[in-house]
C-alpha positions as CSV (number, residue, x, y, z in Angstrom):
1,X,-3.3,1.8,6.6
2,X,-1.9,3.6,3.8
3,X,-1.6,0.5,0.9
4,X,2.6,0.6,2.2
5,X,4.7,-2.3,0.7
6,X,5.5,-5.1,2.8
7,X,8.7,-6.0,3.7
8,X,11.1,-8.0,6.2
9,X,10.9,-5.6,8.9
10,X,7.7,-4.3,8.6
11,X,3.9,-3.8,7.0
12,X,1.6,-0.7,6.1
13,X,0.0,2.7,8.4
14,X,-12.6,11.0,11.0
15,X,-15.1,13.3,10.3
16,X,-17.2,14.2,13.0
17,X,-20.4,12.6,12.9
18,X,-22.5,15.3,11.4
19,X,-20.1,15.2,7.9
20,X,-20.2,11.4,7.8
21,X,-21.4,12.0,4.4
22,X,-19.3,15.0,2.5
23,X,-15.6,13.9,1.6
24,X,-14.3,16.8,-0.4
25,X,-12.4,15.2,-4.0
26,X,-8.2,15.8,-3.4
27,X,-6.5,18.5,-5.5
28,X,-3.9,19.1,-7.4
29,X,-0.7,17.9,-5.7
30,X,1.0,21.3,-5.9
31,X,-2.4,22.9,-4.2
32,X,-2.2,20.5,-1.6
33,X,0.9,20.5,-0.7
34,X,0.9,24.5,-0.7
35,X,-1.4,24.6,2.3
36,X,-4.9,23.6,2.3
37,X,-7.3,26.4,3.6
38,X,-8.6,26.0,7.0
39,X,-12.5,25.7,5.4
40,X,-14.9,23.6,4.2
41,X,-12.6,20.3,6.3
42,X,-14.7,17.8,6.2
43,X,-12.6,14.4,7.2
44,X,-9.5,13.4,8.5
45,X,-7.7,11.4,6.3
46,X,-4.0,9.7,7.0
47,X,-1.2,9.3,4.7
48,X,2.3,8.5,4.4
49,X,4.6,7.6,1.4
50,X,2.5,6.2,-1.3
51,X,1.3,9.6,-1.3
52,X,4.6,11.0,-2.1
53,X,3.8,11.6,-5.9
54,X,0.0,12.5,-6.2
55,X,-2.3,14.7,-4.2
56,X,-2.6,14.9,-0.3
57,X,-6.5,15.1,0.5
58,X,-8.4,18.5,0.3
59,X,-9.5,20.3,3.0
60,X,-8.3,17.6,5.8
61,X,-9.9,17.9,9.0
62,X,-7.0,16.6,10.6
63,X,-3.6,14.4,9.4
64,X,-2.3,11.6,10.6
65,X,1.4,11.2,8.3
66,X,3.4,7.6,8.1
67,X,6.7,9.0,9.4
68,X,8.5,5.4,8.0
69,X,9.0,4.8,4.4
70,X,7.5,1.2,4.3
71,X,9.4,-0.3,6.9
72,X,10.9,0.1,10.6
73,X,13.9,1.7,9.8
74,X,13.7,3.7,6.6
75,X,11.9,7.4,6.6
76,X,9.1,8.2,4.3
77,X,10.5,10.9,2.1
78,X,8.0,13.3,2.2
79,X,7.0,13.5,5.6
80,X,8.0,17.3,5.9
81,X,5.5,18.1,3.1
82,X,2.9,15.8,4.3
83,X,3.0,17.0,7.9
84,X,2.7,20.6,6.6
85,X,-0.5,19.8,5.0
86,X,-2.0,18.0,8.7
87,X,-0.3,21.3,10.2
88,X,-2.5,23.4,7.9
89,X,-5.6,21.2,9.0
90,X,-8.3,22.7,11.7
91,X,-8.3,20.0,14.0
92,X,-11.2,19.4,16.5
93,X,-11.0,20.4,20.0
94,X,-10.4,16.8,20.9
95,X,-8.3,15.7,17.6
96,X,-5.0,17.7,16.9
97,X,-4.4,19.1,13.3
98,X,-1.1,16.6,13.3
99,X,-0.6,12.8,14.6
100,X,2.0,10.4,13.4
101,X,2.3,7.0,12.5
102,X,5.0,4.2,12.6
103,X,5.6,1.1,10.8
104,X,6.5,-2.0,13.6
105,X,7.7,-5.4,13.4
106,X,9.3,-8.4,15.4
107,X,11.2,-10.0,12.4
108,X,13.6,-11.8,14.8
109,X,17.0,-12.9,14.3
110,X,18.7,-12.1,10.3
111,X,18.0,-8.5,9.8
112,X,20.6,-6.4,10.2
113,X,19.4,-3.9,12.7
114,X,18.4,-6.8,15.2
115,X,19.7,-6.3,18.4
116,X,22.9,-8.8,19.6
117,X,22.8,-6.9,23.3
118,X,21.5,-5.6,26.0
119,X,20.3,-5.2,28.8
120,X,16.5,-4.8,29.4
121,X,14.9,-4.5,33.1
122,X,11.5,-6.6,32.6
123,X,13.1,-9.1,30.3
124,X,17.2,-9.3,31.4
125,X,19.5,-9.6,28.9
126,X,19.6,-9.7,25.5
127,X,22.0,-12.7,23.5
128,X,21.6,-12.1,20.0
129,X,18.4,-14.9,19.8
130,X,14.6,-14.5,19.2
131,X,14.2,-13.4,23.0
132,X,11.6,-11.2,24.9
133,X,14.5,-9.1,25.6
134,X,15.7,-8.9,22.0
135,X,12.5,-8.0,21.0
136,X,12.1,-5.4,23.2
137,X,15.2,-3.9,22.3
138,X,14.3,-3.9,18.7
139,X,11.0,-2.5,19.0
140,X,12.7,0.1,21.8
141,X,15.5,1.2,19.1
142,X,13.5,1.3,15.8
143,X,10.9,3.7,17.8
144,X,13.6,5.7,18.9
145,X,14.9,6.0,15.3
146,X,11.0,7.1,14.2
147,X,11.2,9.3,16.9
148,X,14.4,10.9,15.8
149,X,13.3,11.6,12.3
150,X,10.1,13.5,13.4
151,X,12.5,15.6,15.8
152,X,14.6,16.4,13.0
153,X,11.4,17.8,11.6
154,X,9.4,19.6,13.9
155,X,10.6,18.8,17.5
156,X,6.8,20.1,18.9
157,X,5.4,17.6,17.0
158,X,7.6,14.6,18.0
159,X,7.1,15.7,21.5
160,X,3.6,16.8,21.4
161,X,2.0,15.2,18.9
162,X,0.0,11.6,19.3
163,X,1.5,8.3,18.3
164,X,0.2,5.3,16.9
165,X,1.8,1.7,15.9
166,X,0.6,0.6,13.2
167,X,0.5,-3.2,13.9
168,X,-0.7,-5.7,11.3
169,X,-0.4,-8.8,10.6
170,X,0.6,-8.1,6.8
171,X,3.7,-7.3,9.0
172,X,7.2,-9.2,10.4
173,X,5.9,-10.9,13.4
174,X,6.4,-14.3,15.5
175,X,4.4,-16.8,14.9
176,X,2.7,-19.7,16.3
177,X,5.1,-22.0,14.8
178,X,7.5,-20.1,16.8
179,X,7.4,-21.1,20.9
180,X,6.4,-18.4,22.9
181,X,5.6,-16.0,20.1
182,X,2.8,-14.5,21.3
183,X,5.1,-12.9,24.4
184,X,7.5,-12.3,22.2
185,X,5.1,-9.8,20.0
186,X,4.2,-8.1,23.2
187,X,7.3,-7.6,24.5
188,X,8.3,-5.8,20.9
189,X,4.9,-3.9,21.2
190,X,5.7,-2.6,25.0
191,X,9.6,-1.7,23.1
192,X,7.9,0.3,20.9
193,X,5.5,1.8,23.5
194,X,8.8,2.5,25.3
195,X,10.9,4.0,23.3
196,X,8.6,6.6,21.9
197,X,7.7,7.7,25.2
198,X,11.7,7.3,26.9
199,X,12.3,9.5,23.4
200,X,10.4,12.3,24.9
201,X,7.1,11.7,23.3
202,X,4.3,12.9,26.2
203,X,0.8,12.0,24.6
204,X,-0.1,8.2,25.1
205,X,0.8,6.0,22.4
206,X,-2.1,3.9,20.8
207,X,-2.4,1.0,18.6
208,X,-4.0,1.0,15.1
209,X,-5.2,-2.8,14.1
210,X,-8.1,-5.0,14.2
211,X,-9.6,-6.8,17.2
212,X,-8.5,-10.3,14.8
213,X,-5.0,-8.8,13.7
214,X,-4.1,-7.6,17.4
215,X,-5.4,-10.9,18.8
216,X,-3.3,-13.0,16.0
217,X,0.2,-11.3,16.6
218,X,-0.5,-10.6,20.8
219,X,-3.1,-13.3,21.9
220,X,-4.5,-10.3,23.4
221,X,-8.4,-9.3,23.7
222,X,-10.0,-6.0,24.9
223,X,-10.9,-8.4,27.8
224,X,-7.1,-9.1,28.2
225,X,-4.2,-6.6,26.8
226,X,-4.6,-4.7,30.4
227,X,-2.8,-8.1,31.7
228,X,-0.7,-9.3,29.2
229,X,0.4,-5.4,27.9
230,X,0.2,-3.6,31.5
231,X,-2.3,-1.0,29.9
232,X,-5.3,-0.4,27.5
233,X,-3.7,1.9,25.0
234,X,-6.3,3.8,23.0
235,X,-7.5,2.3,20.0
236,X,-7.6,3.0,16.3
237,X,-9.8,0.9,14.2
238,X,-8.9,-0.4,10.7
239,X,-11.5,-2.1,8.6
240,X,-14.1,-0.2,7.5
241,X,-15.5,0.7,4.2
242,X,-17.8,3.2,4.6
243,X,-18.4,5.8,7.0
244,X,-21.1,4.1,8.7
245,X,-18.5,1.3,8.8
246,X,-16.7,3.2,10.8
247,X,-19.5,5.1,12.9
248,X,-19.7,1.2,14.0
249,X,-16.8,0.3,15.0
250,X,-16.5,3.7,17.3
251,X,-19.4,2.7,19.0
252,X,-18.7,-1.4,19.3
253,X,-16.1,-1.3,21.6
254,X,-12.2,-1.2,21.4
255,X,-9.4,-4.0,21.0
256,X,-7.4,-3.5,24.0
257,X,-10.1,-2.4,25.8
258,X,-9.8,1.2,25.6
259,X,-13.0,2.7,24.0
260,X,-11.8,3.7,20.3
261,X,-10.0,7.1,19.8
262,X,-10.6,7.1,15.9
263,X,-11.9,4.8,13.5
264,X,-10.4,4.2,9.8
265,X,-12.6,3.9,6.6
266,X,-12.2,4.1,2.9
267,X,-12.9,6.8,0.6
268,X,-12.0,8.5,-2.4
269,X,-9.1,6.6,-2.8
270,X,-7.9,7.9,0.9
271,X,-7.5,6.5,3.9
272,X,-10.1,8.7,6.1
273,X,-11.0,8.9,9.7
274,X,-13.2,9.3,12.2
275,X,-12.7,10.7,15.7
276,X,-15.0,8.7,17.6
């Protein structure tokens, strides 16, 4: 994603084919952040808070902004500039000027905001322990809070606007030396699926990873998530390094089985992406 920190709770968060081969240089960070023009885009490129002090990309395509600040349940504190400068984007006519990001987790049990109740109706209730249903509540309630912050913002964005979770596992997740953790990652992933969309949020959610990330915190394959997740959310493919990199990956299939939405690749010092 966007080289975020890691912490307890949480991890990190295209051109068109024809441009796979012009990325413009960034600007100044006043120039960006004053409105790019609407000319001479050339990639779409995502940020989020490391960008916070130096320049946004020149002459984005489209955006994609890290609404969190590193972590589940802190806000990146320039979103409102950094979602002004994907506003001022051209978009595609399949790829919106504006998408958003958010940092997710399943840290379990010993951070504050884990949940001690609740009730959930695929999992019961929740008792305070490293449960499907805790996790799902934790997952529902720190979307919600991502959700809120955007809304607070720009409310046709939060409603409008596509959402990814960024799931890695440089991330807070179960693992295998914890029983069941594979189920217990989903169930946080479907919380955070949940609670973006029971927020208001009316585009489909996707998932930005790696076939061996999403498979290492879910036990899920493109050949499988439709099971084990009760859907193929779109995809968005981390990993590459070049453009061809990620002209690749567009084309090689998706994670969960969805055929990829956009495709991630360095350059410039950016984050950029392709719309497959």
């Amino acid at each position: 994603m966007t080289r975020v920190k890691v912490g307890r709770s949480i991890g990190r968060v295209g051109v068109i084919a024809a441009m796979l081969a012009t990325v413009l240089a960034p600007t100044a960070a006043a120039s960006a952040r004053g409105g790019p023009s609407k000319t001479r885009a050339s990639a779409g490129y995502d940020i989020s808070y490391p960008q916070c002090s130096s320049a946004y990309p020149s002459h984005p395509l489209f955006g994609i902004v890290g609404v969190n600040g590193g972590l589940a349940n802190d806000a990146n504190p320039c979103f409102q500039s950094e979602l002004d400068w994907a506003l001022a984007s051209t978009g595609t006519s399949n790829q919106p000027p504006a998408s958003l990001y958010i940092n997710t987790a399943d840290p379990g049990p010993g951070v504050a905001d884990w949940p001690t109740s609740g009730d959930t109706a695929a999992y019961g209730a929740c008792d305070g322990g490293w449960t499907e249903a805790c996790a799902y509540l934790y997952g529902q309630a720190r979307a919600q809070y991502s959700y809120g912050l955007v809304w607070q913002t720009d409310q046709t964005v939060a409603t409008g606007a596509p959402w990814w979770l960024d799931i890695e596992t440089a991330n807070s997740w179960a693992t295998s030396a914890t029983p069941g953790y594979a189920q217990l990652n989903i169930a946080a992933v479907q919380g955070f699926m949940d609670g973006l969309t029971g927020a208001g949020a009316t585009a489909a959610v996707g998932i930005y990873s790696t076939a061996s990330q999403w498979k290492a915190i879910t036990g899920l394959t493109a050949q499988t998530t439709a099971s084990g997740l009760g859907s193929s959310p779109p995809d968005w493919v981390a990993g590459a390094r070049s453009p061809s990199g990620a002209q690749g990956n567009c084309t090689s299939g998706g994670f969960t089985g969805a055929s990829p939405t956009l495709a991630q690749y360095f350059s410039g010092g950016f984050d950029a992406d392709l719309r497959c």
